[in-house]
Structures are given as C-alpha cells and as structure tokens.
VOZAMAR-490840 format. One record per atom (N, C-alpha, C): residue number from 0; residue in one letter; atom name; x, y, z. Coordinates in steps of 0.05 Angstrom, whole numbers. Layout:
# residues N
REC   n res atom   east  north     up
REC NUM   A   CA      X      Y      Z
...
END
This chain:
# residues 183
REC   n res atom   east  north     up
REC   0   X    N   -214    248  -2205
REC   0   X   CA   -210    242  -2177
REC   0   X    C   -231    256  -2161
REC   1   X    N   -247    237  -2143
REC   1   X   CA   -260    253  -2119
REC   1   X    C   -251    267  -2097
REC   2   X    N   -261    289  -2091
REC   2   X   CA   -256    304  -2067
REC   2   X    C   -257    289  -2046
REC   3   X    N   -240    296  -2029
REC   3   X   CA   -238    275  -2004
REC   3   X    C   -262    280  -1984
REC   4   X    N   -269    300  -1985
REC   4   X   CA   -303    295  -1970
REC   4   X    C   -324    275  -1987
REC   5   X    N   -326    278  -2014
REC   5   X   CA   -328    256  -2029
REC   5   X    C   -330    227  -2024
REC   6   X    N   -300    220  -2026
REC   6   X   CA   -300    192  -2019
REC   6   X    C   -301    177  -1999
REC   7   X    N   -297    199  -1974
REC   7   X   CA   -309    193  -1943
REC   7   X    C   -353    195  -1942
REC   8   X    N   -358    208  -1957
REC   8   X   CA   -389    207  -1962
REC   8   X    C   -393    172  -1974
REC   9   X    N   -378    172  -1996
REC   9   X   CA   -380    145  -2014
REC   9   X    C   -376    118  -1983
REC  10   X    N   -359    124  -1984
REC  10   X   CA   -350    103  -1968
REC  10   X    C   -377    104  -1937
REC  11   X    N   -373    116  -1935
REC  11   X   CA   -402    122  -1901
REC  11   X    C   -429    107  -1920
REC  12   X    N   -434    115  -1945
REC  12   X   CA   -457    104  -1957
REC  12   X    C   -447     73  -1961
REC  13   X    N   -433     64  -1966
REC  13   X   CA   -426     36  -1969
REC  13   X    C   -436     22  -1945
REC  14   X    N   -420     30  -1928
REC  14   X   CA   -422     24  -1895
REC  14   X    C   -453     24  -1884
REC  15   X    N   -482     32  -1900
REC  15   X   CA   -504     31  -1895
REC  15   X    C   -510     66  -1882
REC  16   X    N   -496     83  -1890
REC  16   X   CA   -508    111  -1883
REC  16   X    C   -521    131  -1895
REC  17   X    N   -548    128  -1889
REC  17   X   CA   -556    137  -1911
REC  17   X    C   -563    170  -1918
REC  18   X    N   -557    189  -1903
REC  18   X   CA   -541    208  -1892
REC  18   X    C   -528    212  -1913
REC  19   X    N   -506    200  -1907
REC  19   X   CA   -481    205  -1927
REC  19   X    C   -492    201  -1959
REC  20   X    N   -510    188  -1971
REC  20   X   CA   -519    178  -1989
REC  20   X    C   -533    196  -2000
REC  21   X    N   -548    209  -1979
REC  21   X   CA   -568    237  -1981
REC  21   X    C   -558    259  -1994
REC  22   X    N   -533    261  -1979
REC  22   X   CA   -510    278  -1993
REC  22   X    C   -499    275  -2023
REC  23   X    N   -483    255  -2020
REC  23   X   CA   -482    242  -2049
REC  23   X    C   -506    259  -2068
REC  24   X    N   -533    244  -2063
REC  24   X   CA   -555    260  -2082
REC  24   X    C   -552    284  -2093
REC  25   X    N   -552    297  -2072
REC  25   X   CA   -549    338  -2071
REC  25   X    C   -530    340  -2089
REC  26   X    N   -507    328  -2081
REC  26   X   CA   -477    337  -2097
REC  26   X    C   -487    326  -2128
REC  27   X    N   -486    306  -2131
REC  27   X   CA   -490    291  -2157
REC  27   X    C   -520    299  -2178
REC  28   X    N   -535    315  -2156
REC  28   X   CA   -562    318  -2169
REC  28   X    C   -563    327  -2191
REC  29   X    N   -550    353  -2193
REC  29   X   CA   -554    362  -2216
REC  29   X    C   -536    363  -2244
REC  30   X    N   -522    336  -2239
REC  30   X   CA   -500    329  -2261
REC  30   X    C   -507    300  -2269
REC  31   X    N   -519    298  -2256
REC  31   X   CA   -539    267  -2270
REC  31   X    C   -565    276  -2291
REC  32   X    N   -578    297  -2284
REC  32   X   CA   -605    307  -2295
REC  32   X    C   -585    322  -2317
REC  33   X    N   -573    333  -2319
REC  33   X   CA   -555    347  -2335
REC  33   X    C   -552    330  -2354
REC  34   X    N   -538    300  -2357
REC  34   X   CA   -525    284  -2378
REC  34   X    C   -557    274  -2379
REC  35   X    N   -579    261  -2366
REC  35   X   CA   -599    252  -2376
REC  35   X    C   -621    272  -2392
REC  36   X    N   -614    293  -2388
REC  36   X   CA   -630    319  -2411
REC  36   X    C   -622    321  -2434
REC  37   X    N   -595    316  -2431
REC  37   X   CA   -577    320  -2454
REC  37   X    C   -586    288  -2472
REC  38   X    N   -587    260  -2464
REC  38   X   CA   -590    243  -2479
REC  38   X    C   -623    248  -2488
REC  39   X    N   -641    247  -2466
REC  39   X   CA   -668    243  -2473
REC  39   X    C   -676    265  -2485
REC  40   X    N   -668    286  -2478
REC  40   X   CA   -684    310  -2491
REC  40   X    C   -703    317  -2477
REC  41   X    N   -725    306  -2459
REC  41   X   CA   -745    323  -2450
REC  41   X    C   -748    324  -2421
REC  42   X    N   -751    341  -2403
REC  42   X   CA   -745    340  -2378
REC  42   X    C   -759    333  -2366
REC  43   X    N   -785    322  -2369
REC  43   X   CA   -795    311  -2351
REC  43   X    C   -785    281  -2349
REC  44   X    N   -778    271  -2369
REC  44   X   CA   -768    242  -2370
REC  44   X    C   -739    242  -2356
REC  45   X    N   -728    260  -2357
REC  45   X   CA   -700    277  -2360
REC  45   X    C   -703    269  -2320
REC  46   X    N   -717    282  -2315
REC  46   X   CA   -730    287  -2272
REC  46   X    C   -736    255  -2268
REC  47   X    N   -747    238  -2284
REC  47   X   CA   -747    214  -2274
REC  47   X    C   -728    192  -2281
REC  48   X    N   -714    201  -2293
REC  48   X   CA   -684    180  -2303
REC  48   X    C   -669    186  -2281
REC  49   X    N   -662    215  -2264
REC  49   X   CA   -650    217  -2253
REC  49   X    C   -656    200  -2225
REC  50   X    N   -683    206  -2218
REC  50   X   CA   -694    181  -2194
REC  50   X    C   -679    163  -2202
REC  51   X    N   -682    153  -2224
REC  51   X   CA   -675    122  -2224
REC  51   X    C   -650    109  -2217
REC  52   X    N   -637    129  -2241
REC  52   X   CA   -607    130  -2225
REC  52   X    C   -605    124  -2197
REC  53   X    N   -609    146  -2181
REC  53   X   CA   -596    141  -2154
REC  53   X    C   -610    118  -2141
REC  54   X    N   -638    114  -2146
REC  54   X   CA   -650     83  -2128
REC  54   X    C   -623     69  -2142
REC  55   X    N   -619     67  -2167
REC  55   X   CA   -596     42  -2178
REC  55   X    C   -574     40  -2162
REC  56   X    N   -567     66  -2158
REC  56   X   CA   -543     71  -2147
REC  56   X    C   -541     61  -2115
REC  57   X    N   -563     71  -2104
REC  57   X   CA   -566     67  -2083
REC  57   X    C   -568     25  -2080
REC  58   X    N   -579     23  -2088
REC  58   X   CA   -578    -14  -2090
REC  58   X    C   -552    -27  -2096
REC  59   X    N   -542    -12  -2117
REC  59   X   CA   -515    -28  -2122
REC  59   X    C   -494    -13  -2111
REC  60   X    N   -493      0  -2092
REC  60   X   CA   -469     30  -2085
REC  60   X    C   -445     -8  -2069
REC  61   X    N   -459    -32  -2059
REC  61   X   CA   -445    -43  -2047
REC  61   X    C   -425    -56  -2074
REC  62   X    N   -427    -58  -2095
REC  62   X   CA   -409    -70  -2119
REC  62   X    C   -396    -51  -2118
REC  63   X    N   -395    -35  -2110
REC  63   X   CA   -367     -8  -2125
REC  63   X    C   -350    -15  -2114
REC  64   X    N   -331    -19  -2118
REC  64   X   CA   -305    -28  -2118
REC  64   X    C   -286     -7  -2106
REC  65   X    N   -285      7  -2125
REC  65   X   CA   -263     33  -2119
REC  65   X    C   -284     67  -2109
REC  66   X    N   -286     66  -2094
REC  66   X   CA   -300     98  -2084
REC  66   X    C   -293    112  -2094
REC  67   X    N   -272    122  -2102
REC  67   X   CA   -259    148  -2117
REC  67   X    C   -270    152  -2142
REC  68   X    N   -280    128  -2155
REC  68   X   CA   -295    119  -2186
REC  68   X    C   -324    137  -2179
REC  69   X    N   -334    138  -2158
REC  69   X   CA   -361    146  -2159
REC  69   X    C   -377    165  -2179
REC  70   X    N   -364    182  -2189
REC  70   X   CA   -363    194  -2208
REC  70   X    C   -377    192  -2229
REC  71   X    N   -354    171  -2243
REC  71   X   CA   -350    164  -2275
REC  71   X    C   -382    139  -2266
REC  72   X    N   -381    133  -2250
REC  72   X   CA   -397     95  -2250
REC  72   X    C   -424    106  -2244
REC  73   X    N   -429    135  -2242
REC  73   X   CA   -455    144  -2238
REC  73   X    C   -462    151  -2264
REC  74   X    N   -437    168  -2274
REC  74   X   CA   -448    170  -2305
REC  74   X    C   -452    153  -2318
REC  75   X    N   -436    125  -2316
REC  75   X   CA   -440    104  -2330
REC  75   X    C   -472     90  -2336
REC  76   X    N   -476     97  -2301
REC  76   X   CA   -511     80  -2304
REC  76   X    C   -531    104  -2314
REC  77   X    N   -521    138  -2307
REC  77   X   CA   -543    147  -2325
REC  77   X    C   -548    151  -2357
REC  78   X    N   -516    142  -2370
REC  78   X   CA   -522    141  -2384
REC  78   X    C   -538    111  -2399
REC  79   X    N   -529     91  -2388
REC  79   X   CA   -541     66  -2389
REC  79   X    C   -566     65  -2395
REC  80   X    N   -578     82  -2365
REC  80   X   CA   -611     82  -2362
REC  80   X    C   -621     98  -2385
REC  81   X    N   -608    121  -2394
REC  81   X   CA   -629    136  -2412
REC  81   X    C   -629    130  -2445
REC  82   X    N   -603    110  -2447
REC  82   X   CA   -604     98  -2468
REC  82   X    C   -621     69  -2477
REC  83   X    N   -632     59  -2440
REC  83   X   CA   -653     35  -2441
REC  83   X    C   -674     58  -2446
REC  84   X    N   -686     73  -2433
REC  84   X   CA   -708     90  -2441
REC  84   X    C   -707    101  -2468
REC  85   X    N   -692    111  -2486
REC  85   X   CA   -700    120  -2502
REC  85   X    C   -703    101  -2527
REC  86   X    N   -691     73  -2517
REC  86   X   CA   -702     65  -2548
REC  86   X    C   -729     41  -2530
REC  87   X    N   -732     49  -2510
REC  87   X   CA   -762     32  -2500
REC  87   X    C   -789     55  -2508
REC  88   X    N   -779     72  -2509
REC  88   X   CA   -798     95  -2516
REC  88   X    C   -801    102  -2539
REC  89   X    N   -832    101  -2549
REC  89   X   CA   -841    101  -2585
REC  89   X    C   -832    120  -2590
REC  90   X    N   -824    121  -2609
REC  90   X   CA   -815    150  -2625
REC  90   X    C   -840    167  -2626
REC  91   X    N   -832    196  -2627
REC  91   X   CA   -849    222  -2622
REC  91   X    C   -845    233  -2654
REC  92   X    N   -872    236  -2663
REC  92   X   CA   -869    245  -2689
REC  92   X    C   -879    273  -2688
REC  93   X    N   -872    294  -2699
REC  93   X   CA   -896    318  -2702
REC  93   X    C   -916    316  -2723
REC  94   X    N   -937    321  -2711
REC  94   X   CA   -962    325  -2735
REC  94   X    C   -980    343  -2733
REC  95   X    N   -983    347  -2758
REC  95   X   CA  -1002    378  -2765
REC  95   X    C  -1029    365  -2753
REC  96   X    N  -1044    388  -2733
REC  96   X   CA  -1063    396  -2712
REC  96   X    C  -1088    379  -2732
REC  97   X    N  -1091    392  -2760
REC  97   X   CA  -1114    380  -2779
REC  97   X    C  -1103    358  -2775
REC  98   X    N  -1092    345  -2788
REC  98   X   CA  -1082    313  -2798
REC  98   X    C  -1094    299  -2771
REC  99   X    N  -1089    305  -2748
REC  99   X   CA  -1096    281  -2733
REC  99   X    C  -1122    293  -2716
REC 100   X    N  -1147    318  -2726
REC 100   X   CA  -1167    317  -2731
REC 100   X    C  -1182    305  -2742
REC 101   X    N  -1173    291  -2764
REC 101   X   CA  -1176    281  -2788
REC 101   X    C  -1174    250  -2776
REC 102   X    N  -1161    244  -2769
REC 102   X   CA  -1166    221  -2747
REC 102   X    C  -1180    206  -2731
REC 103   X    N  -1190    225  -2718
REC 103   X   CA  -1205    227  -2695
REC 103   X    C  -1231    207  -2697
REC 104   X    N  -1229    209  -2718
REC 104   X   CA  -1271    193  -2728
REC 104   X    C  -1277    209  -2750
REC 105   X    N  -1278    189  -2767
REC 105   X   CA  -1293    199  -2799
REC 105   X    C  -1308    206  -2785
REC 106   X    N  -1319    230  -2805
REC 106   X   CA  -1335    252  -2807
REC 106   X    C  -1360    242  -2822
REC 107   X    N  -1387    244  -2813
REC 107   X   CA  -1412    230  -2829
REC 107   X    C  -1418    265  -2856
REC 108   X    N  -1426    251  -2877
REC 108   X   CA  -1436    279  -2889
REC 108   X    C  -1459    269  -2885
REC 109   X    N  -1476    296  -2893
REC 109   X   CA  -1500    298  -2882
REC 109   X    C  -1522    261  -2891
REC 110   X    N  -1506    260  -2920
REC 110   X   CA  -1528    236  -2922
REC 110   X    C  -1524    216  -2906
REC 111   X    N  -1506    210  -2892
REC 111   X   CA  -1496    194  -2881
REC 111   X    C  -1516    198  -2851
REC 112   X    N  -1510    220  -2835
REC 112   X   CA  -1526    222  -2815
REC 112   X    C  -1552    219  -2823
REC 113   X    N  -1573    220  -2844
REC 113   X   CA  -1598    228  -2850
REC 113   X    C  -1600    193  -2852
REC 114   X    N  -1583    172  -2857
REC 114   X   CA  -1591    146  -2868
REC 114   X    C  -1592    124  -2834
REC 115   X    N  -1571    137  -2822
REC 115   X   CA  -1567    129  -2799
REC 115   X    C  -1592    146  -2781
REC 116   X    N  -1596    159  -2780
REC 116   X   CA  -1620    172  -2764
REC 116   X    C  -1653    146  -2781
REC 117   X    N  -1646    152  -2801
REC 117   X   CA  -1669    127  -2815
REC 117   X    C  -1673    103  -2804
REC 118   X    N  -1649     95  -2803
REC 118   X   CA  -1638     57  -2795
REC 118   X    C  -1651     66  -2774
REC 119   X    N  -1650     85  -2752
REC 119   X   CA  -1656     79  -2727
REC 119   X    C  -1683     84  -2713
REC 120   X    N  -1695    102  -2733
REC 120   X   CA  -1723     98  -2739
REC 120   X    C  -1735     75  -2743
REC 121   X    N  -1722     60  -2758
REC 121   X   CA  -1732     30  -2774
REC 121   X    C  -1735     16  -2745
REC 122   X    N  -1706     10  -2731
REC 122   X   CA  -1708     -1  -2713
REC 122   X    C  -1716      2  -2693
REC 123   X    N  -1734     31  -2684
REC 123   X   CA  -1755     28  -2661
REC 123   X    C  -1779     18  -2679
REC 124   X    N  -1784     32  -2702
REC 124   X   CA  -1812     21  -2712
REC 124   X    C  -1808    -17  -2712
REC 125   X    N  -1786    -35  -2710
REC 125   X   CA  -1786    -62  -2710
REC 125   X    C  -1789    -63  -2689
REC 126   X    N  -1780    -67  -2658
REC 126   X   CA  -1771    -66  -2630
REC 126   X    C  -1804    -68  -2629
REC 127   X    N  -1823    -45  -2640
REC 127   X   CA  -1845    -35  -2622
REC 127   X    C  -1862    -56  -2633
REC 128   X    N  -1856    -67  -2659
REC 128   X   CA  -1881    -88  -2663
REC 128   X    C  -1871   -117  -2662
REC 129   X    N  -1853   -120  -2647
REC 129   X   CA  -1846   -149  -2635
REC 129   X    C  -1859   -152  -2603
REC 130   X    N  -1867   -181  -2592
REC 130   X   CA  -1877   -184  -2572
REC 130   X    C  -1860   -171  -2548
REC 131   X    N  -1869   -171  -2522
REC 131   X   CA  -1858   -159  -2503
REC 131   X    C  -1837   -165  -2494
REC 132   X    N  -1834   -201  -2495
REC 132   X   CA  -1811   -213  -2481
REC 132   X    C  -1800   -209  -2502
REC 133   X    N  -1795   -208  -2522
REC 133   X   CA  -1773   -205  -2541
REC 133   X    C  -1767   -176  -2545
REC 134   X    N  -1779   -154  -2544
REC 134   X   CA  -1764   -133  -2544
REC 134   X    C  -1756   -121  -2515
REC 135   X    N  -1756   -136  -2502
REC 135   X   CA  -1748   -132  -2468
REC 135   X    C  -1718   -143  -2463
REC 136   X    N  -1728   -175  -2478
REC 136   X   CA  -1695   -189  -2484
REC 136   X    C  -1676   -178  -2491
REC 137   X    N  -1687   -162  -2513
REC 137   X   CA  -1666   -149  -2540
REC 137   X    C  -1642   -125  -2524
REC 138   X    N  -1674   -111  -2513
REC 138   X   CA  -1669    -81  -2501
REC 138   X    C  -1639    -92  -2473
REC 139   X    N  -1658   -106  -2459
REC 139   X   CA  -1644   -111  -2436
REC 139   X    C  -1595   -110  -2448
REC 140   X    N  -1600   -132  -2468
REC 140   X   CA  -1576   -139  -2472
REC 140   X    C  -1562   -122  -2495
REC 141   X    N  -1577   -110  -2511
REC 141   X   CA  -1556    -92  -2524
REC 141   X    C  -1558    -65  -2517
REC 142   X    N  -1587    -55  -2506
REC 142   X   CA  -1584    -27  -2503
REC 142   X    C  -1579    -21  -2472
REC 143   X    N  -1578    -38  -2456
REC 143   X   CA  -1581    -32  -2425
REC 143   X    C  -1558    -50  -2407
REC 144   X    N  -1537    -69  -2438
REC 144   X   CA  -1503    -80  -2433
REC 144   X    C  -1510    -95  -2414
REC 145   X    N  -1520   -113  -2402
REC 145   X   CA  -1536   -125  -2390
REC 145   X    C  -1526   -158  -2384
REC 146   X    N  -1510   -167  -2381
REC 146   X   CA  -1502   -195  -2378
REC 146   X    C  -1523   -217  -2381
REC 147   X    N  -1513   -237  -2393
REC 147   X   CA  -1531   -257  -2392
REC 147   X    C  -1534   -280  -2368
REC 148   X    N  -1521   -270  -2345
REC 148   X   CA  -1528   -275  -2323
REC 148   X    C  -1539   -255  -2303
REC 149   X    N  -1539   -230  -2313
REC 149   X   CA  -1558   -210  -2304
REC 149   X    C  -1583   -220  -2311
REC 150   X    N  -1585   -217  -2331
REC 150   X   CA  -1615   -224  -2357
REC 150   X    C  -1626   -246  -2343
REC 151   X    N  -1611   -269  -2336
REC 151   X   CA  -1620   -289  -2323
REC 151   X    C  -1637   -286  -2289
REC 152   X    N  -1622   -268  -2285
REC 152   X   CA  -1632   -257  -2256
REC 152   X    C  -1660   -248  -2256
REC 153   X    N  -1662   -225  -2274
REC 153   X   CA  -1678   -212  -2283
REC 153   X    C  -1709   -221  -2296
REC 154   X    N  -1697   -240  -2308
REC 154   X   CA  -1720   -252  -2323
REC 154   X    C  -1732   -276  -2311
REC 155   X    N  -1715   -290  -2281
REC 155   X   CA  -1719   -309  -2273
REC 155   X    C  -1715   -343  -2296
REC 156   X    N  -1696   -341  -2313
REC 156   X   CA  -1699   -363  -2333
REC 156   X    C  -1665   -370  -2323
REC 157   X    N  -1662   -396  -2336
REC 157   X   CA  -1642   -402  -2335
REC 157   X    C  -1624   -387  -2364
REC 158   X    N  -1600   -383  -2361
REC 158   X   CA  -1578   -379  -2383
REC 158   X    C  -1589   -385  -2410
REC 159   X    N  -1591   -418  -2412
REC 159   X   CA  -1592   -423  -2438
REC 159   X    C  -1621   -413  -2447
REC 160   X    N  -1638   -411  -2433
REC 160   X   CA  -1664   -405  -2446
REC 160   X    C  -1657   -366  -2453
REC 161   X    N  -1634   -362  -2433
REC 161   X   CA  -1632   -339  -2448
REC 161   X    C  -1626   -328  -2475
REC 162   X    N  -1608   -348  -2477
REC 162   X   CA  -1593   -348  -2501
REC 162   X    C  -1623   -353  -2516
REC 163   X    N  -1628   -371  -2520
REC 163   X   CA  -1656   -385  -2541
REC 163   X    C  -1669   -356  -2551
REC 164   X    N  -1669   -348  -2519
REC 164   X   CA  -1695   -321  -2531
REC 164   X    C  -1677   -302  -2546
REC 165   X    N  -1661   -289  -2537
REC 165   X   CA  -1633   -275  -2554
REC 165   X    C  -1643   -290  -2592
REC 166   X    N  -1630   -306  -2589
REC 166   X   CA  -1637   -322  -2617
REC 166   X    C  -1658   -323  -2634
REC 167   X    N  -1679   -323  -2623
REC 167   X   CA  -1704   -322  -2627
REC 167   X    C  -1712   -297  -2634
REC 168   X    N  -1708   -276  -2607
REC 168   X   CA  -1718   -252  -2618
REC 168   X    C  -1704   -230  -2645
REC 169   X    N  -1669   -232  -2638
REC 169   X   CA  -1665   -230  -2670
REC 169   X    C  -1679   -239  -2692
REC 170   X    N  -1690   -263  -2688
REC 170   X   CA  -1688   -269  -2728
REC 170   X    C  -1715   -255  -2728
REC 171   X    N  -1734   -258  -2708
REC 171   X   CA  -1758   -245  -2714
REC 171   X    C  -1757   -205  -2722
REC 172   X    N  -1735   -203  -2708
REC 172   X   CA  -1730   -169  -2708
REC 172   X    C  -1718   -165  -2738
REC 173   X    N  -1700   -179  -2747
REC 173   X   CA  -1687   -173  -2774
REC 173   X    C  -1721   -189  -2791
REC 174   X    N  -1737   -198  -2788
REC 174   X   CA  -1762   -206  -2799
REC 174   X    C  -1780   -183  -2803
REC 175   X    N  -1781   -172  -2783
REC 175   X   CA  -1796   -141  -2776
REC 175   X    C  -1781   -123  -2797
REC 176   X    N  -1752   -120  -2800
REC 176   X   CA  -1744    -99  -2807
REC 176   X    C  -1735   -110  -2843
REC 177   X    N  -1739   -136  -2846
REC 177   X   CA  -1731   -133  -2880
REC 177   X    C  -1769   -130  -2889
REC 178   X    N  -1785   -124  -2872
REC 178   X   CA  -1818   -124  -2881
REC 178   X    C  -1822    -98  -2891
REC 179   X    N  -1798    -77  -2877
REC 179   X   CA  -1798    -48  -2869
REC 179   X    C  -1789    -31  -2895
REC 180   X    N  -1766    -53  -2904
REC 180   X   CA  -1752    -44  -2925
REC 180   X    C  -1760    -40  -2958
REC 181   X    N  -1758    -23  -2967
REC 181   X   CA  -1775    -15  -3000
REC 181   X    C  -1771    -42  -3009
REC 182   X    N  -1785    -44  -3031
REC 182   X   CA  -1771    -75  -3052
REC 182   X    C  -1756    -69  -3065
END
C-alpha cells in the first residue's frame, strides 16, 4: 500500500502535474535503479533503464487504473524493460588481452613484409613506364579515391571514355608488370 502523500502525488500526476510526477521520480529513483542493477548487472545501462522507465511511466501514468498500485506497476515495467534490454544486448564474453591482439590484423613475418615492399616496387617501376594519361588515370582513381565523375571533371572526358581508359590502362599495367616478373 502507498503512503497517502503518495497516492495524492500519483493522482496530481494523472491530472497532468508534472510537479507531482517530479516527485514521484525522487521517491521512486532509487528503487527502480536498484531492481534494474540487480537484473542488468552494469550500471551504466543500470542509469539508463531507469530513464526509461519513468519517460514509460510518465506516458502511460494515464492507464493506471488504481494509484495505490504505483508501486508494484513501476516495478512491473522496470522489470519488463531490463529484461527487453538484456536479451537485445549481445552477450559480453571475457577474453584474454593476447587472444584478441591476435585479432587485430595478422601479423606479416618479415618475408612477408620484404615481398610486399617488392610488389610495390614492381608497381612504381610499371606506373613509371606506362604513358602519362594512363598512369594519371590509374593514380587519379585508386591512389587519390577519386570518383569517376570526379575523373571526368578532371580530365574533361565524358564517364564512359573514363571507364575505357581505366580498362585500358590496367591491362597495359598488369603487361608492364608480368614483363617485370622472373620466368
């Protein structure tokens, strides 16, 4: 049963006071965060379940039926809400600090960096002995992300001739670069 300052608060909040509602908060604040710490476990989620609650409460305070219930029908929706949150929320696993270092991006060993530093050798030594418009094309759109309505701006050509040259100057560049490669 509610205290009779209580259900004269409840009731003034029904009536559109929001005052009285304010109150409500204070009183109820810290027995809502209480049961929602207790379901979710972590308090920061714990501080925003309780928001929610009361906007809820506050929206539907005109369905309550019986004022004296205020209580129980608050717990009802916090518990409601933190049982929609916790199974909307991925599960939290612990993991060892290495393991998801280890994650992060394979790791090159050295031959790996020394082969990739090569490739990219290869491919300025190709770039530099292809004609101008074609390593301008190339450059523009993969190294400088470049739209092919930028490119078009740029180059003064229409789209499709962009594309053409795009097309073009690949096969000549992988031409350059299988010339490069040992037999």
């Amino acid at each position: 049963m509610e205290t009779l300052e209580t259900l004269e608060l409840v009731r003034a909040a029904q009536s559109g006071d929001r005052d009285a509602f304010g109150q409500l908060v204070q009183q109820f604040e810290s027995s809502v965060f209480a049961i929602a710490l207790r379901r979710l476990r972590n308090r920061t989620e714990a501080l925003e379940l309780t928001q929610d609650v009361f906007i809820q409460a506050y929206r539907k305070l005109d369905q309550l039926r019986e004022p004296e219930r205020f209580a129980g029908w608050l717990k009802r929706i916090t518990i409601r809400l933190a049982i929609n949150r916790a199974v909307r929320r991925p599960p939290e696993y612990a993991q060892d600090p290495a393991i998801l270092g280890a994650r992060d991006g394979a790791r090159e060993t050295p031959l790996e960096e020394l082969l990739t530093g090569e490739r990219a050798d290869q491919l300025r030594v190709g770039l530099k002995k292809l004609r101008d418009l074609d390593r301008k094309t190339l450059l523009a759109f993969y190294f400088e992300g470049q739209s092919l309505i930028e490119m078009s701006d740029r180059f003064r050509s229409p789209i499709g001739t962009i594309k053409r040259r795009l097309h073009t100057a690949r096969i000549r560049l992988r031409d350059e670069l299988s010339q490069l490669q040992p037999a």
